[in-house]
Backbone bond lengths (Angstrom), bond angles and torsions (degrees), N, CA, C in turn:
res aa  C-N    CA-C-N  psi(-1)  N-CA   C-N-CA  omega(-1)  CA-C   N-CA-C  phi
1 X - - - 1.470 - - 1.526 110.72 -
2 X 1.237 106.56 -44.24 1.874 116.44 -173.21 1.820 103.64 -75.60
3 X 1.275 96.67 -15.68 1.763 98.74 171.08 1.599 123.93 -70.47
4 X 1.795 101.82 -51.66 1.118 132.57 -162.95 1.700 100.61 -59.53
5 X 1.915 97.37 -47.86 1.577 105.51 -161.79 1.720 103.43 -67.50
6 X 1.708 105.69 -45.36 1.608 105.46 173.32 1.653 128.96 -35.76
7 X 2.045 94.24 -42.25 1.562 98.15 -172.38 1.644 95.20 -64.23
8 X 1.231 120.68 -47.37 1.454 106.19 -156.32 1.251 104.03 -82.60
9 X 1.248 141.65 -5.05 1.431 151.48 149.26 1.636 99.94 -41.62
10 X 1.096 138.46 -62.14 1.260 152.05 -119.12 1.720 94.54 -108.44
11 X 1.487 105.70 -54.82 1.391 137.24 -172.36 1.926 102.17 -54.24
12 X 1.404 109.85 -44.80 1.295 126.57 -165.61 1.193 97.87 -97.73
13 X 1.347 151.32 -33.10 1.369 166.32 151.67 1.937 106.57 -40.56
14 X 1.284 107.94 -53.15 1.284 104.72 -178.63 1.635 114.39 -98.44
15 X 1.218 131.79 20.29 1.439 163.18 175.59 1.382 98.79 -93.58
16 X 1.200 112.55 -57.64 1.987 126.06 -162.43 1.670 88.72 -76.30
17 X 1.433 120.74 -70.37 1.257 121.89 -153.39 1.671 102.26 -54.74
18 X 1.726 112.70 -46.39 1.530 105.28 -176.88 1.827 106.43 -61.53
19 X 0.926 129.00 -45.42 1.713 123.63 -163.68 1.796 102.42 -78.56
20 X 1.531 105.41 -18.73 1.899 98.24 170.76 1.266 97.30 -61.46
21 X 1.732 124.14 -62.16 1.597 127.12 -147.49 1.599 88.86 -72.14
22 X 1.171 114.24 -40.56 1.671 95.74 -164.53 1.857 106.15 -75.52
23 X 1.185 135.46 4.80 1.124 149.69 -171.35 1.813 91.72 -121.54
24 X 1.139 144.02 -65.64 1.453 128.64 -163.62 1.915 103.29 -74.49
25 X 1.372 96.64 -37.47 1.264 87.27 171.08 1.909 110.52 130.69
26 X 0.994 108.63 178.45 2.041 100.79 179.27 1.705 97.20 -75.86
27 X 1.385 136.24 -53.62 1.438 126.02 -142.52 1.102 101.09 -57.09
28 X 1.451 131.31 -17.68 1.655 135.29 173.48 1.159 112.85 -35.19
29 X 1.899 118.58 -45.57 0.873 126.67 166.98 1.455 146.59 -84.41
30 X 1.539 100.64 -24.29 0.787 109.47 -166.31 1.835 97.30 -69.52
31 X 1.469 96.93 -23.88 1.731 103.48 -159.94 1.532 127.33 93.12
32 X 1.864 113.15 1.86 1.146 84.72 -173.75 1.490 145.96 -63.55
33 X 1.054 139.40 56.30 1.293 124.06 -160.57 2.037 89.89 161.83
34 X 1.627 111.01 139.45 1.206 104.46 -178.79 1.262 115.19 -71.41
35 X 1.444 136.35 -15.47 1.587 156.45 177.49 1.718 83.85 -61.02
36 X 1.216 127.96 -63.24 1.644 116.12 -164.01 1.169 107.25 -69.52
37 X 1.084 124.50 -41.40 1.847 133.84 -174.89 1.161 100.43 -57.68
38 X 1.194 136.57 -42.79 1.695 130.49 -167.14 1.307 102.17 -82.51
39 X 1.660 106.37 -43.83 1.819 108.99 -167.63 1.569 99.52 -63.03
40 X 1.213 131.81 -38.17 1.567 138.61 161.94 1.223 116.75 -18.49
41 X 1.698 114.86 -84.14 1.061 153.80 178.88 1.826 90.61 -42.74
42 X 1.321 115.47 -83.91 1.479 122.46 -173.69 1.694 110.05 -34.02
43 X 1.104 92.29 -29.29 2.195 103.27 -170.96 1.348 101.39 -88.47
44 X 1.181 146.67 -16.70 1.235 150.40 171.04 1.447 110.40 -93.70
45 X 1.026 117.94 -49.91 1.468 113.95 169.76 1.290 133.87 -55.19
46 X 1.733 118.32 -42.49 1.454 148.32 136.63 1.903 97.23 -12.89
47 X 1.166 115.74 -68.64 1.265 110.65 -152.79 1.661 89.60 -103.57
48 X 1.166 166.77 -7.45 1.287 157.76 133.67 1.451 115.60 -60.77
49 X 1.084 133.68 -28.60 1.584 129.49 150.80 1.555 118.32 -39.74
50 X 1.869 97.54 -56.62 1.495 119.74 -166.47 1.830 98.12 -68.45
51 X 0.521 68.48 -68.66 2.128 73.38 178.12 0.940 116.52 -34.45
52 X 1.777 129.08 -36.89 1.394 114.48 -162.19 1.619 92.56 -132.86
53 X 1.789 112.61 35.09 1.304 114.46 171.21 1.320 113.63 -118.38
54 X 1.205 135.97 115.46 1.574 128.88 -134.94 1.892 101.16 -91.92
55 X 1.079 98.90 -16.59 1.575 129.69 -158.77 1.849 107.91 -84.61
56 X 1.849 101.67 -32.21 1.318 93.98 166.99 1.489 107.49 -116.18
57 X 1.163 103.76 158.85 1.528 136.93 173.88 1.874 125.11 -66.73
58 X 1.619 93.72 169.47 1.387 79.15 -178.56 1.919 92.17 -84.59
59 X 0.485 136.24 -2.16 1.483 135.86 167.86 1.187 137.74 -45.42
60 X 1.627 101.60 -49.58 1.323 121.59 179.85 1.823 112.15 -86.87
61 X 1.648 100.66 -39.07 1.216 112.61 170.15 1.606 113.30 -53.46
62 X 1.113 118.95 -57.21 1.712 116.01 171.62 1.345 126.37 -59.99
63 X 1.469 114.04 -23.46 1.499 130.34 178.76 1.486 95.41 -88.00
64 X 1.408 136.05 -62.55 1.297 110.54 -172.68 1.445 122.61 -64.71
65 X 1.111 124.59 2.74 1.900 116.01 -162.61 1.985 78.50 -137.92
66 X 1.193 127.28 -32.11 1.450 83.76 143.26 1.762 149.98 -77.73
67 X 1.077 95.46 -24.57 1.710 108.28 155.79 1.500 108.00 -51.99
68 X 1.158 130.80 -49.02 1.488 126.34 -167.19 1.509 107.84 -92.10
69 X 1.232 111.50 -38.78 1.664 96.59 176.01 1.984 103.75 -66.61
70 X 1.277 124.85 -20.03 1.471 121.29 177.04 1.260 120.56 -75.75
71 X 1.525 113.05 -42.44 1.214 104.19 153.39 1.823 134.02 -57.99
72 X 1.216 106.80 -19.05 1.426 117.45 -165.21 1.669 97.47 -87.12
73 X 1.334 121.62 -24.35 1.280 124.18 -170.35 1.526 95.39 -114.44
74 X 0.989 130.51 19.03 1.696 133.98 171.21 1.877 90.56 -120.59
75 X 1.107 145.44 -6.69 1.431 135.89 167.72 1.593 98.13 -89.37
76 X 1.679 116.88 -56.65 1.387 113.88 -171.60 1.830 106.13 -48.18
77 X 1.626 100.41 -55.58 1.361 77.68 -171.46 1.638 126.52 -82.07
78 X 1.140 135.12 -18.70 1.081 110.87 139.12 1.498 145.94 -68.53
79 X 1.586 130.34 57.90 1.046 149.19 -135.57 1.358 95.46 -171.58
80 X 1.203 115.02 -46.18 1.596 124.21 -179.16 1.439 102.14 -88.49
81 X 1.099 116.43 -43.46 1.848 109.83 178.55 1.085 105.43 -57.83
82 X 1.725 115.03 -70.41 1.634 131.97 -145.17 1.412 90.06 -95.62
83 X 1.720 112.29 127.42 1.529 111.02 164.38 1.176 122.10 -83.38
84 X 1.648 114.73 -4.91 1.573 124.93 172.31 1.783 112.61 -88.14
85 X 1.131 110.19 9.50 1.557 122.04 -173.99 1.146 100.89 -111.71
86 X 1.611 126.31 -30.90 1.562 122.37 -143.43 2.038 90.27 -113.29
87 X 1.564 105.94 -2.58 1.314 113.99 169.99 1.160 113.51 -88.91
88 X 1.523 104.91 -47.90 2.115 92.74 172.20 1.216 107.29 -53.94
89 X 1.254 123.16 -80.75 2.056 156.84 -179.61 2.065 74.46 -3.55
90 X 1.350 104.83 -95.94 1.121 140.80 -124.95 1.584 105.06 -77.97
91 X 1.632 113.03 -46.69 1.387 131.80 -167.17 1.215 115.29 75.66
92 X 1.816 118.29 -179.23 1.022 128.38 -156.79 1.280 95.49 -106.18
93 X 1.512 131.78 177.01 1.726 117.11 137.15 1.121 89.97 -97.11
94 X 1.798 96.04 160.43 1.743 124.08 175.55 1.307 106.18 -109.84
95 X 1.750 119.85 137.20 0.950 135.68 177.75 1.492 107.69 -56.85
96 X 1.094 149.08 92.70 1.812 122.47 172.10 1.491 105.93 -86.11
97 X 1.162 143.40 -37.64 1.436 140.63 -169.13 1.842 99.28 -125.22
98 X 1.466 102.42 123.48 1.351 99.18 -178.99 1.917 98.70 -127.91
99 X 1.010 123.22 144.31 1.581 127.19 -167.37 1.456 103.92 19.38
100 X 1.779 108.47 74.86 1.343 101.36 170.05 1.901 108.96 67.24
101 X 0.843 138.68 -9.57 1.238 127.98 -169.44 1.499 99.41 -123.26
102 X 1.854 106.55 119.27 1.246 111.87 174.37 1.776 110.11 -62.47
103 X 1.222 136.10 172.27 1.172 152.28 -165.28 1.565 114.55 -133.46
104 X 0.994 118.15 82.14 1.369 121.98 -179.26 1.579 134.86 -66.30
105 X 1.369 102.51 -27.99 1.376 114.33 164.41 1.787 97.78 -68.37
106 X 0.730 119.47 -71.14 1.692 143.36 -173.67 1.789 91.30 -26.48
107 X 1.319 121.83 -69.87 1.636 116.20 169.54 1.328 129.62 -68.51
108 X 1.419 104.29 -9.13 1.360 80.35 168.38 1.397 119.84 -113.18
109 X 1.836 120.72 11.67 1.152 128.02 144.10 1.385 123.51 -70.82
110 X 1.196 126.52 6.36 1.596 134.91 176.06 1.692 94.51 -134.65
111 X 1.084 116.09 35.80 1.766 140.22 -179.15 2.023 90.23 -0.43
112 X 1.349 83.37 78.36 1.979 112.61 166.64 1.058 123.69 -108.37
113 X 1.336 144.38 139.96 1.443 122.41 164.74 1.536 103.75 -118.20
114 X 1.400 115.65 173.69 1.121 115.99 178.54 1.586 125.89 -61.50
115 X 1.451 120.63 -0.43 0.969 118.41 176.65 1.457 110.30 -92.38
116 X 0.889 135.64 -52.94 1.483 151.61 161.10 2.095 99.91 -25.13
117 X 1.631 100.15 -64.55 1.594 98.48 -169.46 1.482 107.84 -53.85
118 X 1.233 124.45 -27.46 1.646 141.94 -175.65 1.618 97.52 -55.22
119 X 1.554 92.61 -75.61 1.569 106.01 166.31 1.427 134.85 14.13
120 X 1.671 99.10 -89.42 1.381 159.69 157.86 1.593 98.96 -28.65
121 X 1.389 101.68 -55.92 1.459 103.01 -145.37 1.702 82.10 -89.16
122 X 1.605 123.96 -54.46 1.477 101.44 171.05 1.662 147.95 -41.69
123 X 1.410 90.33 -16.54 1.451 118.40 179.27 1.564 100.92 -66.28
124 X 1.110 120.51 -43.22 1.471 123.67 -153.98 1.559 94.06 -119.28
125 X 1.584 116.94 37.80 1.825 106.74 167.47 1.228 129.81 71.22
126 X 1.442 115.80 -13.70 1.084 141.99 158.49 1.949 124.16 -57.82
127 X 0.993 156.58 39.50 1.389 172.64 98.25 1.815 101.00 53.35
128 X 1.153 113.58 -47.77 1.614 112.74 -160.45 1.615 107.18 -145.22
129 X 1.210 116.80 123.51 1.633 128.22 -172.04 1.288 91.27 -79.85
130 X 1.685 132.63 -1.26 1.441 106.08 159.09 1.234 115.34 -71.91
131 X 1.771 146.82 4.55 1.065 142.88 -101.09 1.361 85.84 -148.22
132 X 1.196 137.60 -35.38 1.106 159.19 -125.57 1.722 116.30 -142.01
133 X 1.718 109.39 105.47 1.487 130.08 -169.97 1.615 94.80 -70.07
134 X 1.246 101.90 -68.45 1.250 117.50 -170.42 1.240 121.05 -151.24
135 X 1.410 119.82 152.26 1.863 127.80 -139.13 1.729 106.28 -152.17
136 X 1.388 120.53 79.02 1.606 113.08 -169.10 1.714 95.95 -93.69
137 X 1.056 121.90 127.57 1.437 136.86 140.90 1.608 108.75 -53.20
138 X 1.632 86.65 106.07 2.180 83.79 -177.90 1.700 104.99 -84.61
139 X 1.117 105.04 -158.58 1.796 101.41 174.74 0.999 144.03 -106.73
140 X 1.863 102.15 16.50 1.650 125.50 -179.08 1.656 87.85 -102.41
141 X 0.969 118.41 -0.57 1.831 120.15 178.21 1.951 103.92 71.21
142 X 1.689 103.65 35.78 1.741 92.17 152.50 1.476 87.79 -118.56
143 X 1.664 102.86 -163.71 1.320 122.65 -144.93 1.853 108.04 -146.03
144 X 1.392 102.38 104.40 1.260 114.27 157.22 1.534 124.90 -57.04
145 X 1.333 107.94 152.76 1.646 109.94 -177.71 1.176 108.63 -155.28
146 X 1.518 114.80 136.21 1.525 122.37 -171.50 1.487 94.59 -124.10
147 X 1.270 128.00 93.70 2.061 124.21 -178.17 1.314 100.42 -67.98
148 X 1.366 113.58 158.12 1.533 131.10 152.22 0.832 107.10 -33.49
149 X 1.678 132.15 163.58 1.597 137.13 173.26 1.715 101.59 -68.57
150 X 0.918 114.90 -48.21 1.869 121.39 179.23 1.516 97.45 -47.22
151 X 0.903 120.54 -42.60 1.726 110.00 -159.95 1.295 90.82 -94.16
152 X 1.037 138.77 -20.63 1.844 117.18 -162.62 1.560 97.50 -73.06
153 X 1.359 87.80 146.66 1.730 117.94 168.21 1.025 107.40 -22.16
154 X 1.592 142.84 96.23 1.865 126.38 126.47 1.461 119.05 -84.40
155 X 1.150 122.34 167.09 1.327 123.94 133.37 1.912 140.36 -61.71
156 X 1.173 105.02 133.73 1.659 78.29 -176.25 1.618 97.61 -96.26
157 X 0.915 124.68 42.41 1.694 122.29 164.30 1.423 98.38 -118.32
158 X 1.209 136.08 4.47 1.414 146.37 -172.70 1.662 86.92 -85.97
159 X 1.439 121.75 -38.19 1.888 118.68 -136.78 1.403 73.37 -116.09
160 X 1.021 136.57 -28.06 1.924 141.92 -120.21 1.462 98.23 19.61
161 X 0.924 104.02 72.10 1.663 110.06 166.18 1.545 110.01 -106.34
162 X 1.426 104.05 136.97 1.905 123.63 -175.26 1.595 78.38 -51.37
163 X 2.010 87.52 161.52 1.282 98.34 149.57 1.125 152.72 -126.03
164 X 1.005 131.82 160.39 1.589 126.37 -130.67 2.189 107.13 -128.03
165 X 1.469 95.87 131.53 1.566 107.68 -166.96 1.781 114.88 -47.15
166 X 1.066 121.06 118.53 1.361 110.48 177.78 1.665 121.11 -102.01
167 X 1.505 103.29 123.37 1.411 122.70 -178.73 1.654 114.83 -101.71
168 X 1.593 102.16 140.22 1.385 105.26 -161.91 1.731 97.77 -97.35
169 X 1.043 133.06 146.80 1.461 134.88 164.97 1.178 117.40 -67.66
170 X 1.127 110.04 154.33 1.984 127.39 -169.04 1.404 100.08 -138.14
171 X 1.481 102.35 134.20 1.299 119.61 -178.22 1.472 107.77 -100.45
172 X 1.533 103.01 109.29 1.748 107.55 176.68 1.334 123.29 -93.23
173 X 1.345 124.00 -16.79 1.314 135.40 158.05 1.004 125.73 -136.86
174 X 1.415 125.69 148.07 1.639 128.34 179.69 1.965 99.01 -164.56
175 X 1.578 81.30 131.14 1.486 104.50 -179.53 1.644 109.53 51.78
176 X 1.421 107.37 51.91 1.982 119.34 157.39 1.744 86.86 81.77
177 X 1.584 131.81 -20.31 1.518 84.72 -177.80 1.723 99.30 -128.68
178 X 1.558 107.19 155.10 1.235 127.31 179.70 1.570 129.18 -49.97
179 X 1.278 139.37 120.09 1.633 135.00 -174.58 1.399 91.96 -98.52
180 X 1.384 94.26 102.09 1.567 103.40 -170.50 1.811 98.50 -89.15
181 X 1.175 116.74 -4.52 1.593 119.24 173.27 1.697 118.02 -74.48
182 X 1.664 100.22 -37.69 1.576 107.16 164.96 1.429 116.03 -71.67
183 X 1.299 96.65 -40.03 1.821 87.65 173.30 1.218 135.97 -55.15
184 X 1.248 113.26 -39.99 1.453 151.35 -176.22 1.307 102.68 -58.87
185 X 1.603 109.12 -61.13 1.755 117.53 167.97 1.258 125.01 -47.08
186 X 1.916 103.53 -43.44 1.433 83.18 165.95 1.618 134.43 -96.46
187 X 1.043 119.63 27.20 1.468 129.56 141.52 1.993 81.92 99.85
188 X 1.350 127.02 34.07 1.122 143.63 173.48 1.855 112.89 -101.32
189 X 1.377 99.06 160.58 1.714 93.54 -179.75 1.516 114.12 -144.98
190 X 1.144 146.41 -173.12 1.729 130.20 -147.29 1.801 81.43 -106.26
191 X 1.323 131.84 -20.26 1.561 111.88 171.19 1.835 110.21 -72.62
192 X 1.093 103.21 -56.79 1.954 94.92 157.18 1.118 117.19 -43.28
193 X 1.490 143.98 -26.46 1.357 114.43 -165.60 1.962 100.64 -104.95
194 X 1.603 102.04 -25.18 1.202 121.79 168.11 1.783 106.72 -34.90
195 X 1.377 102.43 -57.04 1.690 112.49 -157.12 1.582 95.81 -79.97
196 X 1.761 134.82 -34.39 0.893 120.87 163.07 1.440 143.24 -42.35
197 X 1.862 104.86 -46.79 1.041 92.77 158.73 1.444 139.61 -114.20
198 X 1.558 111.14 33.04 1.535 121.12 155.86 1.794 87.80 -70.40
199 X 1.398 130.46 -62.51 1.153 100.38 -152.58 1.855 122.31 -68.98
200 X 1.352 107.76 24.50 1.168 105.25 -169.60 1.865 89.50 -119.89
201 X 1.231 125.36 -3.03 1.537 118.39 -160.88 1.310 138.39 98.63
202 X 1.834 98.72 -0.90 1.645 112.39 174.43 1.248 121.50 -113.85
203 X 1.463 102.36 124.22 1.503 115.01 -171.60 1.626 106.15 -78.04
204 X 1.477 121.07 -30.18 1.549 119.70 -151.07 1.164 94.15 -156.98
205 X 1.783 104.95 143.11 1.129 112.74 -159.56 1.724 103.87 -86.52
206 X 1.467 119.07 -24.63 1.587 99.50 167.86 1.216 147.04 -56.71
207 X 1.857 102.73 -7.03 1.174 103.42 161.51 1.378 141.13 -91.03
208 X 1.717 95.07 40.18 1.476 96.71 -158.42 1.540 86.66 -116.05
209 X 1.207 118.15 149.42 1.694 135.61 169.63 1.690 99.56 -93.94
210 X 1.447 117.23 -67.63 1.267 87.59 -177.77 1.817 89.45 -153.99
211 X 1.254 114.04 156.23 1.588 110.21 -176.82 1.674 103.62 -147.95
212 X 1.362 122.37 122.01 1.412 160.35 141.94 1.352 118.28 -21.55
213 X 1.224 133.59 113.14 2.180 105.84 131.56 1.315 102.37 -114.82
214 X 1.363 129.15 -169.13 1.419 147.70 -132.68 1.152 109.30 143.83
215 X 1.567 114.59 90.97 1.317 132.03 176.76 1.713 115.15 -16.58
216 X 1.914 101.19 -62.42 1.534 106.72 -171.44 1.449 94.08 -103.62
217 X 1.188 127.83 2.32 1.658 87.06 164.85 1.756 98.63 -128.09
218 X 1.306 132.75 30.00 1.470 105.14 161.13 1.505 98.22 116.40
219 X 1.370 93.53 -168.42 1.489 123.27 176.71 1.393 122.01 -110.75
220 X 1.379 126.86 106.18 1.502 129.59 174.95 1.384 108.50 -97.09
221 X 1.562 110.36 146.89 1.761 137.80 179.39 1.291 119.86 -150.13
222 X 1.113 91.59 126.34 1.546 104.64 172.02 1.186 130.79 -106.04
223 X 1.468 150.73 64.09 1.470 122.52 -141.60 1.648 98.30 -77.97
224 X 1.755 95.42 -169.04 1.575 120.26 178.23 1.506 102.37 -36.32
């Protein structure tokens, strides 16, 4: 008997969950947005509680995950009407790098630090924030990227141009103080890095936000 009631527990459980998603829609899945990820999470739990709670019914099980898929499809569609609904629900993206220039207010209102945006940006092929025009944080928390014209994608059979050794960038400072372990690696010393950035206009290293080398192209800085 306690078998029979489970299957149709289970049977009616996976009935509800397919006609919510096909009624709220795919981003459920996909996750875009932390509002879907939780409502996900909450809809699965709803019906794995109910299943292995001997105490509720198929009653409650159909009433709670229909209550929640109605609410879940009463946010989408007002989200799609109201563009002032689909800004809470949904969010904005945040600018973090705008013409090349990281944005510091900008991360640390989406409480980021520069290590994390680095991260991010390695994730997506990206190696060096000199590399990088512009950088929006969308609202599933990945990261769009618009490169400088120099960096965007060619082919070198496009130019027939030889090919040429590729060097990864090293971060020697971030947030005013020195990674004297990268320096060290690169067989560099604090009077070299000293003269680098006198020749750029910096006396002291706290005024640095974040600073670069790159074998072939130099030394990048950003201050405060």
């Amino acid at each position: 008997m306690k078998v029979m009631y489970l299957t149709m527990e289970i049977f009616i459980g996976f009935f509800l969950l397919f006609i919510i998603i096909k009624f709220v829609g795919k981003k459920i899945i996909n996750q875009i947005t932390p509002f879907t990820f939780i409502s996900a999470i909450v809809l699965g739990e709803l019906l794995g509680n109910a299943l292995y709670d001997h105490e509720i019914g198929i009653f409650y099980i159909t009433y709670s995950m229909l209550l929640w898929g109605a609410l879940l499809f009463m946010v989408e569609y007002l989200g799609q009407k109201y563009l002032s609904v689909r800004g809470i629900v949904e969010g904005k993206p945040s600018a973090l790098i705008r013409n090349g220039i990281v944005d510091r207010a900008e991360l640390k209102r989406n409480r980021m630090n520069i290590n994390q945006l680095q991260s991010l940006l390695r994730q997506s092929e990206t190696f060096s924030i000199r590399e990088v025009a512009f950088c929006y944080l969308e609202a599933n928390g990945s990261i769009s990227i618009l490169k400088k014209s120099k960096y965007q994608k060619t082919t070198q059979e496009d130019f027939n141009m030889p090919s040429k050794p590729v060097f990864v960038p090293v971060t020697l400072i971030r947030d005013g103080k020195v990674l004297w372990d990268e320096l060290n690696d690169l067989g560099f010393n604090e009077k070299w890095l000293k003269t680098q950035l006198i020749s750029q206009g910096i006396s002291d290293y706290k005024h640095i936000f974040l600073a670069e080398w790159q074998e072939d192209d130099g030394f990048m800085v950003q201050t405060f």
